[in-house]
C-alpha positions in Angstrom: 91.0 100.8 95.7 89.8 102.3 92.4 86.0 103.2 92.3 83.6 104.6 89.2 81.2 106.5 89.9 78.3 105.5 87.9 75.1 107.0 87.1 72.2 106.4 85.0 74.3 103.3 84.0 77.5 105.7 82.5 80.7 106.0 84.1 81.2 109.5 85.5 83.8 110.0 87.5 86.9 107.7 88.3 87.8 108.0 92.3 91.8 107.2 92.5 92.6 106.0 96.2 93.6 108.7 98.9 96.7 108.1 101.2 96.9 109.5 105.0 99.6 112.1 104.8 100.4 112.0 108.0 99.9 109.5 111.2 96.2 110.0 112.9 95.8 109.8 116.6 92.4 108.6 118.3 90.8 109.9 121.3 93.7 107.8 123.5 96.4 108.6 122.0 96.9 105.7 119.9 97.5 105.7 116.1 94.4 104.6 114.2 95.7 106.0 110.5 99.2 105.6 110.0 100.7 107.6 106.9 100.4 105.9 103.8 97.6 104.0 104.6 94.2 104.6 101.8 91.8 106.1 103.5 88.2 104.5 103.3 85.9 105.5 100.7 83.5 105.5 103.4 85.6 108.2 105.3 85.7 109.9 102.4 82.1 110.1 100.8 78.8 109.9 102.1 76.7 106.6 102.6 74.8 107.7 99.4 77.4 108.2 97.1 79.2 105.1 97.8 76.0 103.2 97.2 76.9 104.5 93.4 80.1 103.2 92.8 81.2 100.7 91.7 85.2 98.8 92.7 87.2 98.6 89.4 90.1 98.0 91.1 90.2 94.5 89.2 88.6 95.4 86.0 90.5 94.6 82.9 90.4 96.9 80.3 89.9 99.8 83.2 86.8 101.8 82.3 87.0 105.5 82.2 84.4 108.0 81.7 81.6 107.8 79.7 81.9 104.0 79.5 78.4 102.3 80.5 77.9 99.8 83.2 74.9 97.3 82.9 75.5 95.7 86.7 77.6 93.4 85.6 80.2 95.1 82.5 81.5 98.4 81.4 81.1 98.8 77.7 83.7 101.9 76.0 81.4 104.3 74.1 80.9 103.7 70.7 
């Protein structure tokens, strides 16, 4: 998944999706992350920070930086 990172209604950072590079064992032995899997954007970041962003994953045009974001579009910068 594709995420922007929004603040004070602008676009700051675009978060690309993160693969497992390798297979990850639990506590018995079994694989819980196999390689190539995305790793969750709530392994990734704190509870916080992933209250600010936003999925874009869908969003056609894709915004980028500096774009704003009124809760329900992004809007390029004039």
């Amino acid at each position: 998944m594709i995420y922007a990172f929004v603040y004070n209604n602008e676009v700051m950072e675009i978060i690309d999706p993160l693969y497992w590079d390798e297979d990850v064992l639990g506590s018995e032995g079994v694989v819980i992350h196999h390689k190539g899997d995305e790793v969750a954007i709530t392994d990734r970041y704190t509870p916080e920070f992933v209250a600010m962003l936003v999925d874009i994953t869908n969003v056609i045009p894709k915004p980028d930086q500096r774009w704003t974001y009124d809760g329900k579009a992004f809007t390029p910068p004039a």
